[in-house]
C-alpha positions in Angstrom: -97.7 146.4 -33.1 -99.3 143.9 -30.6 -96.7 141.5 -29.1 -98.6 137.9 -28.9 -97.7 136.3 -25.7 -98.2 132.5 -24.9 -98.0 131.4 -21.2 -95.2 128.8 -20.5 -95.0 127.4 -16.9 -91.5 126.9 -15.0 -90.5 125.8 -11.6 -87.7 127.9 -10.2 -85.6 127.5 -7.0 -86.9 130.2 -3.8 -83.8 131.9 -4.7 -84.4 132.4 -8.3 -87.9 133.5 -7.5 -86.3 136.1 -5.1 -84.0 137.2 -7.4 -86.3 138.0 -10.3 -88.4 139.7 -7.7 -85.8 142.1 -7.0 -85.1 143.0 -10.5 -88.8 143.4 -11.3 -88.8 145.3 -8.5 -86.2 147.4 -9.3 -86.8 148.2 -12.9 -90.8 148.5 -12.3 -92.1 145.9 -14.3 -93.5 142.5 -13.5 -92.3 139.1 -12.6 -93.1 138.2 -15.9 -91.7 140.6 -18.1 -88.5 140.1 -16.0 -88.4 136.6 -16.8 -88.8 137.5 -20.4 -86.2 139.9 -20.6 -83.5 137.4 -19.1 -84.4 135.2 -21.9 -84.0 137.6 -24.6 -80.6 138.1 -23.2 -79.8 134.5 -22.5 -81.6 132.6 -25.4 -79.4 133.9 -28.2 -75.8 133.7 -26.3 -77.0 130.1 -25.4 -77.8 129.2 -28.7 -74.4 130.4 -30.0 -72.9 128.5 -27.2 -71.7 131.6 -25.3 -71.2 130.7 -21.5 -70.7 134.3 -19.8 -69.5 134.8 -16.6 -71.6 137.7 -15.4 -68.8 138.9 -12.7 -65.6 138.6 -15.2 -67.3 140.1 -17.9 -68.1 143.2 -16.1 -65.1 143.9 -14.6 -63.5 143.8 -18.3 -66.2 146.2 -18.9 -65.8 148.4 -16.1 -61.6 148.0 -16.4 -61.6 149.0 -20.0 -63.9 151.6 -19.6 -61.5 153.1 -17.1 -58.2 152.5 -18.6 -60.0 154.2 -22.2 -61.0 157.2 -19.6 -57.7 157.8 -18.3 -56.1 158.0 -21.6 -58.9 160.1 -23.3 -58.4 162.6 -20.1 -54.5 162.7 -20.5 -54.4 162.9 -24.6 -57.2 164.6 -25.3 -58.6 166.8 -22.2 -60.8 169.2 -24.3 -63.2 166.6 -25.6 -63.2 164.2 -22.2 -66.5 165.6 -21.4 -68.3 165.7 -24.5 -67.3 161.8 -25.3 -69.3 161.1 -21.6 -72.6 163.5 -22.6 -72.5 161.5 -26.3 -72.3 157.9 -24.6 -75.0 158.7 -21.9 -76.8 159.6 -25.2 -76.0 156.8 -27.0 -77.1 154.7 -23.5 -80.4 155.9 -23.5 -81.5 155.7 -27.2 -79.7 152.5 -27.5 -80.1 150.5 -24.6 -83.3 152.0 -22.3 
């Protein structure tokens, strides 16, 4: 199906620019579709009223992801690896 695109103009700050550059960059896309992934993102948690703090909530991430691997490693050794290979999985299919 053929996405319809309308062209919306916005001044950013040198910094902004540069920043969405790098992502762009990074991922291989354009400036453009940059822009329009950070809205997809941002748009909905705005409209819900959803302020997120980037940093804090990745170190939650990151910290419960580590406390969850530590206890999976000690209780249940056998199937530590095979939970990783079924999340890198579910990473790919889910959220490529």
């Amino acid at each position: 199906m053929e996405r319809k695109l309308q062209s919306v103009g916005v001044t950013l700050s040198p910094q902004m620019v540069d920043k969405l550059d790098h992502l762009a960059s990074s991922r291989g896309v354009s400036r453009s579709e940059a822009i329009r992934v950070s809205l997809e993102l941002g748009v909905p948690l705005l409209h819900l009223g959803i302020a997120i703090n980037g940093q804090r909530a990745l170190t939650i991430l990151e910290h419960t992801q580590l406390a969850l691997s530590l206890l999976v490693q000690k209780q249940y050794p056998e199937d530590s690896d095979e939970l990783i290979e079924v999340a890198m999985r579910n990473v790919r299919e889910h959220h490529a």
